[in-house]
N, C-alpha and C positions, 0 to 999 in steps of 0.2 A: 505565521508558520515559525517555529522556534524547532531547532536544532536537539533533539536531545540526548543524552550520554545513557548508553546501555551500559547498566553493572551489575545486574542483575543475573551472577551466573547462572542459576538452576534458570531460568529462563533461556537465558543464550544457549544453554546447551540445548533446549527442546525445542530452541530456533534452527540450530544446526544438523540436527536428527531431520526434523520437516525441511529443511533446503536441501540433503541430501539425499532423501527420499523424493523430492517432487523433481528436483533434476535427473532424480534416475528416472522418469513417464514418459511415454513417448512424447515429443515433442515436432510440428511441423513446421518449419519456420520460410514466411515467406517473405519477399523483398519489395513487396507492395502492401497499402501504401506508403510512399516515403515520409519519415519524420516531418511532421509540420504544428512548430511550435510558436509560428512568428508574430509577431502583433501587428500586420495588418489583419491577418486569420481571427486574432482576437478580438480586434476592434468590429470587424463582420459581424460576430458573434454577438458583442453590443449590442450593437444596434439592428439585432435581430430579434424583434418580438415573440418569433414561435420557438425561440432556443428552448427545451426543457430544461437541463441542465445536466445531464449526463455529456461522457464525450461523443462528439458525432464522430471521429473517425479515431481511432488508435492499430496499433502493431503490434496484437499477442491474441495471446488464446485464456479466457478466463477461464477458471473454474472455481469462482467463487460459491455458484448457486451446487447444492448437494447433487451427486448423479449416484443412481442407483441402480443406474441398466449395468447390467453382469457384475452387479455386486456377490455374484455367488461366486464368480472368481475372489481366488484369493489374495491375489498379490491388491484387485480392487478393493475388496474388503480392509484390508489392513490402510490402505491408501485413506478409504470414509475416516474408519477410524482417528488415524494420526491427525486426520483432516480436521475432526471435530474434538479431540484434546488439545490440541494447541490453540484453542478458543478458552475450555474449560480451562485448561490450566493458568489460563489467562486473569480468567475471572478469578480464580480460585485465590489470589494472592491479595484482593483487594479486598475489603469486608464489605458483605451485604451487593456483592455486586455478580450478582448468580440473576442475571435480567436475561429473558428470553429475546429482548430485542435490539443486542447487543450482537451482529453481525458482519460478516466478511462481505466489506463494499467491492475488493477487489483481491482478486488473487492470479498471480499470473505470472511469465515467464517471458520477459523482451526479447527477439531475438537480438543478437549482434549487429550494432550501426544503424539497424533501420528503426529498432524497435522504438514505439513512444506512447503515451497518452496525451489525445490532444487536447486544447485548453475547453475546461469546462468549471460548474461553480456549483451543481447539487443543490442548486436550487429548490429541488424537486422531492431533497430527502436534508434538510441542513442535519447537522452532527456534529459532534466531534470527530476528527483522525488521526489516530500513530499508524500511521504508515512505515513499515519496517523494508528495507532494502537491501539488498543484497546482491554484489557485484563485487567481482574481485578486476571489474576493468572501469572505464571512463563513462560518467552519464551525472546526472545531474534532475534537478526539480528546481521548480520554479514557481513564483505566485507575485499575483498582483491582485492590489487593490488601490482602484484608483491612477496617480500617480506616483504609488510606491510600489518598489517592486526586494523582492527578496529570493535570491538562491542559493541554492549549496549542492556544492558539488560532492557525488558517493564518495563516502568515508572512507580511508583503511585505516584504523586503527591499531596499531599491532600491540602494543603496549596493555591496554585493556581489556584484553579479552573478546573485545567487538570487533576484528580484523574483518575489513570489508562489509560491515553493516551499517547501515544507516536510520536512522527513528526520527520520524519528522512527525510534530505536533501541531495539528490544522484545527481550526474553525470554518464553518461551514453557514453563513445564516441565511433566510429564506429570502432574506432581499436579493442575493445573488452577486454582492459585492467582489466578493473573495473568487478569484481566478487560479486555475491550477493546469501546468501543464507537466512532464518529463519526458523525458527519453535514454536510450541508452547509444552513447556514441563509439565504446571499446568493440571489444573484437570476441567478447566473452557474454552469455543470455544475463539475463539482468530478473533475478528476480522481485516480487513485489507481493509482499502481504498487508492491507490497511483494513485494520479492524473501524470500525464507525459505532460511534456511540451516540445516543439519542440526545440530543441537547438540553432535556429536563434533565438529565443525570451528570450535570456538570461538574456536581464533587465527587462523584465516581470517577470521569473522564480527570480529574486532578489528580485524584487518588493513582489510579492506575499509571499517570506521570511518573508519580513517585515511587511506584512498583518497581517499575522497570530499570530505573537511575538511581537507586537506591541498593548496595550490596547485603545481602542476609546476613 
């Protein structure tokens, strides 16, 4: 998992446009279950042979997958829409990287203190991930492999243009090595966009690195 610097302004601003719109959605936020990140949980997980690889329990509401019930409403419509450019425009900046199977593993909004995802490894789908973040309070990611472990806690950046975002760079392979949990500890929703790229497209998934951390 590597840290990476968002400078890519035409992109942050069309980060900022989609975090402003998704935090204005209804949102229900509840206080179960509580955050559990810890590594006996993980270890369980080890040495559990029917793990898939998704997380078995987290604290939010996804809306990765498209919803198109009362898409005739309009405020819904606009919502698909913004939904499905901030993907495009995604793609759009990297050459030849217009793949259909280049998709939103997650998409979501932590509540406050409780919010989390709990340790899992995508076994089940390995990828690439930039995971983009977005908290203007206290929360953090985490990964393990093996006996190494690596965190970082949500950015604010003010200086750069990236205030309060964060773009975390993962590998994912089908052995199931690589461990990933977060959560959000402030008092503010947490949200969370990670695009997933197919692992045969790994100089795409580099490419797009340098999209993003690179200013026009």
């Amino acid at each position: 998992m590597k840290l990476i610097p968002l400078k890519n302004r035409r992109f942050l601003e069309r980060l900022d446009k989609f975090a402003e719109s998704f935090y204005k959605r209804p949102h229900t936020f509840k206080r179960q279950p509580r955050p559990d990140v810890s590594f006996s949980t993980l270890n369980s997980y080890k040495s559990d042979a029917s793990f898939v690889g998704y997380p078995r329990e987290h604290n939010y509401t996804d809306y990765a997958a498209p919803s198109y019930a009362g898409v005739h409403d309009v405020k819904q419509a606009r919502w698909e829409d913004m939904r499905h450019f901030l993907l495009v425009a995604f793609k759009a900046g990297i050459p030849n990287a217009d793949h259909p199977e280049w998709y939103y593993d997650t998409m979501c909004i932590q509540p406050p203190e409780v919010g989390f995802t709990g340790w899992h490894n995508n076994k089940n789908k390995p990828h690439y991930s930039l995971r983009f973040i977005h908290n203007s309070g206290r929360g953090y990611s985490i990964e393990r492999k093996g006996n190494k472990q690596i965190k970082f806690k949500d950015q604010h950046t003010v200086g750069a243009g990236s205030k309060d975002w964060t773009c975390l760079y993962s590998y994912y392979p089908a052995d199931g090595s690589v461990w990933f949990a977060d959560r959000n500890m402030g008092d503010k929703p947490r949200l969370v966009v990670d695009i997933a790229i197919p692992v045969r497209y790994q100089k795409k998934a580099e490419a797009a690195v340098g999209f993003i951390s690179t200013s026009p």
